[in-house]
Kinemage of the C-alpha trace (Angstrom):
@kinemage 1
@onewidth
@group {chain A} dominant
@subgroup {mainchain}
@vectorlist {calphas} color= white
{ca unk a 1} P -11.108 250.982 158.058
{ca unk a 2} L -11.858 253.763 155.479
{ca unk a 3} L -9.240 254.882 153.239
{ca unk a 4} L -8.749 258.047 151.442
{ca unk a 5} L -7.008 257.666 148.767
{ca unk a 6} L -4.580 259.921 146.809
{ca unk a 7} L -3.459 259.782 143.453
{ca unk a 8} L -3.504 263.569 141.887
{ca unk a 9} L -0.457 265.287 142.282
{ca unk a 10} L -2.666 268.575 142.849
{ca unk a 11} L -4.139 266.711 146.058
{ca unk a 12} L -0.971 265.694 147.952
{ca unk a 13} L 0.728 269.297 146.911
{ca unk a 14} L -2.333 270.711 148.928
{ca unk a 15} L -1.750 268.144 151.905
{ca unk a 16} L 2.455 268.395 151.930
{ca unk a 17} L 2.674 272.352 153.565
{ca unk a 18} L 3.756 272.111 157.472
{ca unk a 19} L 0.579 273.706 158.233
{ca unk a 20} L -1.579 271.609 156.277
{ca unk a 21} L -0.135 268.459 157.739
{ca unk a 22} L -0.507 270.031 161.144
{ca unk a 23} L -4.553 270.692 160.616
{ca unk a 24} L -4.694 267.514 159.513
{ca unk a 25} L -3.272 265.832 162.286
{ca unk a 26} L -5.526 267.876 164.866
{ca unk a 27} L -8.593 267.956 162.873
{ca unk a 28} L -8.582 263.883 163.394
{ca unk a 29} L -10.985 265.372 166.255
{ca unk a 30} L -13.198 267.551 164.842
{ca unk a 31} L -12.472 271.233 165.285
{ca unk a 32} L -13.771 274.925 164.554
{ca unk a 33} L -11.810 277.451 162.269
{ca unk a 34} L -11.525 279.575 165.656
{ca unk a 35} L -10.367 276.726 167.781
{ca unk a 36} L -7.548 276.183 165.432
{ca unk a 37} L -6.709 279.601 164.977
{ca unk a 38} L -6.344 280.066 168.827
{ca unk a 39} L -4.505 276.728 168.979
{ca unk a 40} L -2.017 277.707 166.205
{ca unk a 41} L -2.082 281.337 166.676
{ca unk a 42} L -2.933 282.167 162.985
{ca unk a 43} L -5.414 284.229 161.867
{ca unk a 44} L -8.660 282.911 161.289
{ca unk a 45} L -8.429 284.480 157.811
{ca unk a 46} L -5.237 282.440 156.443
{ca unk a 47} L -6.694 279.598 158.575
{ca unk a 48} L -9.379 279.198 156.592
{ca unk a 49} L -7.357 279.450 153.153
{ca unk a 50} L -5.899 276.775 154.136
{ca unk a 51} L -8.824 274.633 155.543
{ca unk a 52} L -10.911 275.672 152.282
{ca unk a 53} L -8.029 274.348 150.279
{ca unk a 54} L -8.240 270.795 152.338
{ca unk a 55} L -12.162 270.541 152.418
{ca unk a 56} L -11.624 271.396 148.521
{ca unk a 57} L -9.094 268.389 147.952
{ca unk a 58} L -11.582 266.086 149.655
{ca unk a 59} L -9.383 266.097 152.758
{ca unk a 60} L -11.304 267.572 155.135
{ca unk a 61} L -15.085 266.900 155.913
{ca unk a 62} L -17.989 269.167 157.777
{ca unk a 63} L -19.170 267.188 160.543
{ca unk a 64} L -21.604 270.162 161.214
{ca unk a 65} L -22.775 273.445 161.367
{ca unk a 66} L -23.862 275.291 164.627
{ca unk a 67} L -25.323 279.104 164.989
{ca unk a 68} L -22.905 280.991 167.556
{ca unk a 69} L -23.501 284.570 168.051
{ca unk a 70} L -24.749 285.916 164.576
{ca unk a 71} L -22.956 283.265 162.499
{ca unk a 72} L -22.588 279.886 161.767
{ca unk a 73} L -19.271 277.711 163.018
{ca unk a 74} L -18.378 275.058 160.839
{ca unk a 75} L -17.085 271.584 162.376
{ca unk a 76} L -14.390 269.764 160.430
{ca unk a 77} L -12.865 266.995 160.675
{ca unk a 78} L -9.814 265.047 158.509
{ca unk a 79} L -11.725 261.981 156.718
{ca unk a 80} L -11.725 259.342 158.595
{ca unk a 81} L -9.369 256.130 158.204
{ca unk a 82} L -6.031 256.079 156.212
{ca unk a 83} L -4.676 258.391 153.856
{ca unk a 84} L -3.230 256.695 151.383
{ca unk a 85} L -1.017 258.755 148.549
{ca unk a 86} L -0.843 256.553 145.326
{ca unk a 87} L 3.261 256.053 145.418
{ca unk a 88} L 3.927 256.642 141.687
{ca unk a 89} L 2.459 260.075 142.628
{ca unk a 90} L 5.655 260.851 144.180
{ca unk a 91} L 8.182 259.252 142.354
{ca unk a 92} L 6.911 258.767 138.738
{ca unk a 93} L 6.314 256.317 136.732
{ca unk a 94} L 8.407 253.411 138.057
{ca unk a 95} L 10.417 251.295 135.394
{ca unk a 96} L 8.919 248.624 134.161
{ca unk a 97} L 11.596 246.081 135.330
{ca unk a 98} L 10.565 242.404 135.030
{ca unk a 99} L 13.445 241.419 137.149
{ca unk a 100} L 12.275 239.826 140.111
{ca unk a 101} L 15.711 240.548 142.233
{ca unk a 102} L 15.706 244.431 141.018
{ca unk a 103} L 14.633 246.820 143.963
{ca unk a 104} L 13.164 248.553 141.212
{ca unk a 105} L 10.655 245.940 140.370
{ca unk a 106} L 9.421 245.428 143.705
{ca unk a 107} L 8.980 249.215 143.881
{ca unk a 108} L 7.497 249.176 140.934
{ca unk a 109} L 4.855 245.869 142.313
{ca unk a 110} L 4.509 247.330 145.786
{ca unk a 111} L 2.872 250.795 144.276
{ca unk a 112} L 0.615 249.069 141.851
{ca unk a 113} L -0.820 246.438 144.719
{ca unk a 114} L -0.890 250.049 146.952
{ca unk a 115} L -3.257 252.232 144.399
{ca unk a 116} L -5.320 248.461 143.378
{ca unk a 117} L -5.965 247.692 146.764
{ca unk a 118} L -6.777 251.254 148.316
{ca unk a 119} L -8.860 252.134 145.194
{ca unk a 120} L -11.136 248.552 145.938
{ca unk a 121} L -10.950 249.565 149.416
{ca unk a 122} L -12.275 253.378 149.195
{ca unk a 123} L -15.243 251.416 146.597
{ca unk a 124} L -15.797 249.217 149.213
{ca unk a 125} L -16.415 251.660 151.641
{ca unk a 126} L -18.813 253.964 149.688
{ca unk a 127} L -21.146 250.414 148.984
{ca unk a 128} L -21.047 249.938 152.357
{ca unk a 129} L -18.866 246.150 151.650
{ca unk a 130} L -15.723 244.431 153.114
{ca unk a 131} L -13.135 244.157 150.838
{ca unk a 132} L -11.564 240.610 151.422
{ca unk a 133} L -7.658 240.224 151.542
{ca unk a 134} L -5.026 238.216 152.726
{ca unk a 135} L -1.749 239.033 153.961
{ca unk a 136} L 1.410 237.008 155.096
{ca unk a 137} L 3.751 238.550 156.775
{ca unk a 138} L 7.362 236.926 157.857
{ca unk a 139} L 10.787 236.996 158.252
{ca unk a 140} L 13.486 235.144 157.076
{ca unk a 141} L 17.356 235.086 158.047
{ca unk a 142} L 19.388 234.165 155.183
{ca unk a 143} L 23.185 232.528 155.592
{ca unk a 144} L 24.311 233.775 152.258
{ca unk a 145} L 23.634 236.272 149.888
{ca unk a 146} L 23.070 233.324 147.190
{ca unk a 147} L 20.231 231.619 149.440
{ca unk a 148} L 18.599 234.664 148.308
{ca unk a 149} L 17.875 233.091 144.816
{ca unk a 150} L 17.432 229.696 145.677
{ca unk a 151} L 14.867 230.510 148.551
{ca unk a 152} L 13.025 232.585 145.687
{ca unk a 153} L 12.744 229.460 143.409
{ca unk a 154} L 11.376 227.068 146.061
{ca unk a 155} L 8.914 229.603 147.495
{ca unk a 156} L 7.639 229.365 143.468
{ca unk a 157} L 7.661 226.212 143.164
{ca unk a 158} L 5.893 225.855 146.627
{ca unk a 159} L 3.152 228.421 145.535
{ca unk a 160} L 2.766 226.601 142.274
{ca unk a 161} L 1.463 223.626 143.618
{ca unk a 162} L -1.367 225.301 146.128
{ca unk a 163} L -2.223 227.729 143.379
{ca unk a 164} L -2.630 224.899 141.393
{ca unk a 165} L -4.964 222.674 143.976
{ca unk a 166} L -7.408 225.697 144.712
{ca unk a 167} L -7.427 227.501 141.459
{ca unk a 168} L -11.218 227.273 139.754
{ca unk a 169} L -11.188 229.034 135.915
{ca unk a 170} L -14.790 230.203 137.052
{ca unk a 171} L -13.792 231.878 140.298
{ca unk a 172} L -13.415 235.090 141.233
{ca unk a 173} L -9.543 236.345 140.656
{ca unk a 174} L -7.096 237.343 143.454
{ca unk a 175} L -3.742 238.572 142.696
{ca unk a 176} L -0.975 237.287 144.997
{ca unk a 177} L 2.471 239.048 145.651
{ca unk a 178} L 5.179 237.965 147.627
{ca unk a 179} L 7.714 240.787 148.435
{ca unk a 180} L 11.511 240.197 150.352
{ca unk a 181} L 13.824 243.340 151.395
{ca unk a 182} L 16.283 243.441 154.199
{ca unk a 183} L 14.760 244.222 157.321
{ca unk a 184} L 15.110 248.016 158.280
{ca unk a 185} L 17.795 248.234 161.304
{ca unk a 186} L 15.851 249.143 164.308
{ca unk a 187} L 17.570 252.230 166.382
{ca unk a 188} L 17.184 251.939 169.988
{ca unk a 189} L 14.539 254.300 171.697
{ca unk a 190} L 12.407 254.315 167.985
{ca unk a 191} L 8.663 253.243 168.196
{ca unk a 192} L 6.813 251.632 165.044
{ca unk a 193} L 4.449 254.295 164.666
C-alpha cells in the first residue's frame, strides 16, 4: 500500500479544516469540482480554494481531464493509500528520554519508527519496490505492576541471544523495537476502524 506521508506543519494545517477532511474522505473516489459542490452545497468557487489548496499540498491528484460543454472538468482524487502525518509534527519535538519505562520514551520511539518507516515506504513506492518489514504483535496480562520490569529484562535477554545467532556485520541493517502500553479499554458498540 502507498503512503503519503506528512511531515510539514504547512501540509497537515491545509488537511485539518472540517471541509478539507470531508473532500478528502469523498474524493477517495474520484470526483469533479461540480459534483462536490452539489454534494456539499458550496459554491464551486470556495470549492475549488479549497481543492487547489489540497492538490497544492500534494494531497489531492488529477486523475483526468474531460471537455464538457465549453470547458474542461478536472477529476481528482485523494492519493491513494495511507496518509501518514509525521507525529512530532503535532506534538513537537518529543524529549529525548532514554528511560525505557517513561511513556515519554516510547512516544518519543514510536514517532521516529512512524516518519523512518513511512519515508522508506513512500521511496519504495516511487521505485516501484517492496519495502520488507516485520511486525509482532501480542498481548500480555500482567499479575503485578512489578512483572512489568522483570518481563522487560527477560524479553532482552531473550532477544539478545537470536540477535546474536542471525546477526552478519556485512548484512543489511534492520532496526527492531519492541513497544508495551496498557491495552485501550474497549467500549461496547465501538468498531476498530
Amino acid at each position: 500500500m502507498a503512503i503519503t506521508y506528512v511531515e510539514s506543519p504547512d501540509r497537515v494545517r491545509i488537511a485539518l479544516s472540517p471541509v478539507r477532511r470531508d473532500l478528502l474522505k469523498r474524493l477517495r473516489t474520484p470526483s469533479s469540482a461540480s459534483q462536490l459542490a452539489t454534494e456539499l452545497e458550496l459554491s464551486r468557487q470556495r470549492l475549488n480554494y479549497h481543492l487547489k489548496a489540497l492538490e497544492k499540498a500534494g494531497l489531492v491528484e488529477l486523475v483526468e481531464e474531460r471537455p464538457r460543454r465549453g470547458f474542461v472538468e478536472r477529476i481528482l482524487r485523494t492519493r491513494p493509500g495511507a496518509l501518514v502525518v509525521d507525529p512530532t509534527v503535532v506534538t513537537g519535538e518529543f524529549t529525548k528520554i532514554h528511560d525505557q519505562y517513561a511513556a515519554e520514551h516510547l512516544v518519543g520511539v514510536a514517532a521516529t519508527t512512524v516518519r523512518d518507516v513511512a519515508r522508506m515506504q513512500a521511496g519504495a513506492a516511487r521505485a516501484d519496490k517492496r519495502l520488507l518489514t516485520f511486525t509482532l504483535e501480542t498481548e500480555v496480562r500482567f499479575a503485578q505492576p512489578g512483572d512489568v520490569h522483570d518481563f522487560t529484562e527477560e524479553l532482552a535477554a531473550a532477544v539478545r541471544q537470536v540477535v546474536e545467532r542471525y546477526d552478519c556485520a556485512d548484512g543489511r541493517p534492520y532496526r527492531m523495537v519492541a513497544l508495551g502500553h496498557p491495552a485501550p479499554a474497549v467500549t461496547q458498540g465501538e468498531s476498530d476502524e
